[in-house]
N, C-alpha and C positions, 0 to 999 in steps of 0.2 A: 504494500500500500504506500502512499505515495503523503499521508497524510503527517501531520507536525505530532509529536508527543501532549496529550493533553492530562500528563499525569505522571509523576516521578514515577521513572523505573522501579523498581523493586524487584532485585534477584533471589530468586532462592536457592540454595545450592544447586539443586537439580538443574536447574535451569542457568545456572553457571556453568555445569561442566558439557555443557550442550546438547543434552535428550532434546529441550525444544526449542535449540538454537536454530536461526534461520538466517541468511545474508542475506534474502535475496527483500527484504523486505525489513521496513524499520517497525519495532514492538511499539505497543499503544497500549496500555491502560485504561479501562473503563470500571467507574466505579471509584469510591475511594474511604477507607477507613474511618478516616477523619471527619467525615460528613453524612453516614449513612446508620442506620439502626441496626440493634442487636437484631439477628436473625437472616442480616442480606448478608451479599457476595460479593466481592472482587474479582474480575474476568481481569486477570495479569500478563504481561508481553504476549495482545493480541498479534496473530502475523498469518499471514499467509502466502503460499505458493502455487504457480500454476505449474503442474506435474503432466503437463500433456503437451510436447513439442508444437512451437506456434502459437501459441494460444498468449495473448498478454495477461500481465495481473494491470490491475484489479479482476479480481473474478465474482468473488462474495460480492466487494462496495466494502465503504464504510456503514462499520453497524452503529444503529444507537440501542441503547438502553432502558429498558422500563422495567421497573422493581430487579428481579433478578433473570431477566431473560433478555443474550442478546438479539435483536432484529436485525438483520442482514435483507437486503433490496438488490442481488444479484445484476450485474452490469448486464448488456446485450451477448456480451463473448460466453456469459455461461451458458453455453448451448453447444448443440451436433446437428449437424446437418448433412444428407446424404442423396446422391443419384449417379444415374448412369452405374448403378454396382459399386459404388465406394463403400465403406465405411468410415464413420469421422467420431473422433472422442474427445470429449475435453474432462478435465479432471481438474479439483481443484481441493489442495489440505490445508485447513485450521490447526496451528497450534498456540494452546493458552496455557497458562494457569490459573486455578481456580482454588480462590479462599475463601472459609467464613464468617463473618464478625460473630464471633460467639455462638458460630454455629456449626453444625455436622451437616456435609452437603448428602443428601442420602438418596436423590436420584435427581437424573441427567434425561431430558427430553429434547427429542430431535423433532422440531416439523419443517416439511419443505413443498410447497408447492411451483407446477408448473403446467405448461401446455405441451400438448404432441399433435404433432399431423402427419399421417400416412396417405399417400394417393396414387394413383396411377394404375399399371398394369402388372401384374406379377407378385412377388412375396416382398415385403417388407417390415423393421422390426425398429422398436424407439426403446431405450432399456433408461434408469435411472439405477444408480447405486449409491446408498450413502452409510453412514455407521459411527463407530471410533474403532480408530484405527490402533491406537494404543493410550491406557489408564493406568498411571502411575499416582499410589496414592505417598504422600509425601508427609502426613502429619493425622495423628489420630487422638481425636479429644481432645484437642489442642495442645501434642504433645510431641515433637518430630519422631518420625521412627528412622533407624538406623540406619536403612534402606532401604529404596525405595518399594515399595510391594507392589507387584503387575498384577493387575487384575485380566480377562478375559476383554477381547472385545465386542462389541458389536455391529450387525452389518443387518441393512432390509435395502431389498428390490423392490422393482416394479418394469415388468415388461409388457410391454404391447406388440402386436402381431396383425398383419393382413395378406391377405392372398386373393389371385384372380381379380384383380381390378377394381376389391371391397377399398369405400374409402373410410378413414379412422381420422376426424380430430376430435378436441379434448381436453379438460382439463385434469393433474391428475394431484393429489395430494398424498405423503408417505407421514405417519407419526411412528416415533419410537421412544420407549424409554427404558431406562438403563435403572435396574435398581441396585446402587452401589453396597448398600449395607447386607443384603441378601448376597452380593460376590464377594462380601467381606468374609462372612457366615461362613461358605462356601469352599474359603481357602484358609479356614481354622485361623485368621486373626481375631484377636478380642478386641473388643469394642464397648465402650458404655452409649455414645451417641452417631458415632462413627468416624468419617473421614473428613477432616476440616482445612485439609488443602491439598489440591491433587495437580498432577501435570497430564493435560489433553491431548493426544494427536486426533482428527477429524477429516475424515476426506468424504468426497462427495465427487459423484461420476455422471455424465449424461454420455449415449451413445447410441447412434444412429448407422442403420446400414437398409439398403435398397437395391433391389435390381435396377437391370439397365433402364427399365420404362417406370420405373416405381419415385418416389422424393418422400423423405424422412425424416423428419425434425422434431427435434426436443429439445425445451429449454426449461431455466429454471427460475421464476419469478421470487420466490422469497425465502428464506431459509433461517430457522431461530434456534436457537439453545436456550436451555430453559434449566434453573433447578433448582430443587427443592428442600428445604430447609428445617433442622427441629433444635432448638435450643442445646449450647453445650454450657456445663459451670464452668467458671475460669478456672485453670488446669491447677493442682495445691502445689503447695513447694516439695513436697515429697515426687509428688509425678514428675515434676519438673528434674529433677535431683536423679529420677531412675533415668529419664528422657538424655539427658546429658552426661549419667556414665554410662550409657549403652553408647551415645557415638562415638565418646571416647574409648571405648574398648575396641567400636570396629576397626577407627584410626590406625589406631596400634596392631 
């Protein structure tokens, strides 16, 4: 993105040593500690990349903000378009981090709408993919852990299909949600409220292919992250005290 910093960086190790480092693009911040209520979020060095030769960034846009969900307005380029027998793909990945004011983020919601239109003669096909690509949780009950803990990712489709000269357009919408504290459950970490700052990877795919007499096109109008929130106590000095010889031990 192309946009000015509207918010002190704040690194976190992880994101120090480069899991969601990115050149091709400057980090932005939305959100901010200082000024929001117990129970919101901070979406941290927003960035993104276009992952499909050709294609420029911006691909998302600039998103803005309401309560804890960001809104993304997709530029023209986030689409696929095909004929004559091509296929065309564009692809575009989200990485952030994600903190809570005094809260446990305990799930993650994807929604993304768009249009597709199929026409002509012959078979033709509009596909959408989108997910997370990788969840690294970084801090639990407000307490870092040692390292980082991968959780599973997620991924949902959506494909469309015409044959013999059927024509198809359309609007299509995909929701997803991630429920973090059930993947915590899952991979035997303990937890009192859960995971209170994580590192995102997100991608998001449109693709389009047609025969020679067929045209194909998908794009994608808006796209938001969402998430959701349950009160954490502020961490004791005890917790704090385990929290910090545990990463002194890993050091070592």
């Amino acid at each position: 993105m192309s946009q000015t910093l509207r918010r002190p960086i704040v690194c976190w190790p992880l994101l120090a040593v480069g899991l969601l480092s990115v050149t091709q693009a400057a980090p932005i911040n939305y959100g901010d500690f200082s000024d929001i209520p117990p129970g919101s979020v901070m979406y941290l060095d927003v960035t993104e990349t276009a992952n499909s030769p050709g294609d420029p960034e911006p691909l998302f846009g600039p998103p803005t903000i309401v309560a804890n969900t960001l809104h993304f307005t997709p530029t023209a380029s986030f689409a696929a378009f095909s004929s004559g027998g091509s296929q065309d793909r564009t692809e575009g990945q989200l990485r952030f981090g994600l903190g809570g004011e005094q809260a446990a983020i305990t799930h993650l919601q994807l929604t993304s709408t768009g249009n597709y239109n199929l026409s002509g003669a012959g078979v033709a096909s509009a596909e959408y993919r989108s997910g997370i690509a990788q969840l690294h949780v970084l801090e639990v009950d407000g307490v870092p852990v040692p390292s980082p803990i991968v959780l599973p990712g997620l991924d949902v489709a959506g494909l469309f299909e015409v044959a013999n000269g059927k024509v198809s357009e359309n609007s299509w919408t995909s929701t997803a949600t991630y429920d973090i504290n059930a993947a915590l459950t899952a991979a035997a970490v303990k937890y009192h409220a859960g995971a209170t700052k994580l590192g995102v990877v997100m991608s998001h795919l449109m693709e389009a292919q047609a025969d020679a007499a067929f045209i194909a096109s998908i794009d994608t109008r808006g796209f938001e992250i969402g998430a959701t929130t349950v009160p954490v106590p502020e961490p004791t000095g005890f917790g704090l005290l385990v929290g910090s010889l545990l990463a002194l031990i890993r050091r070592q």
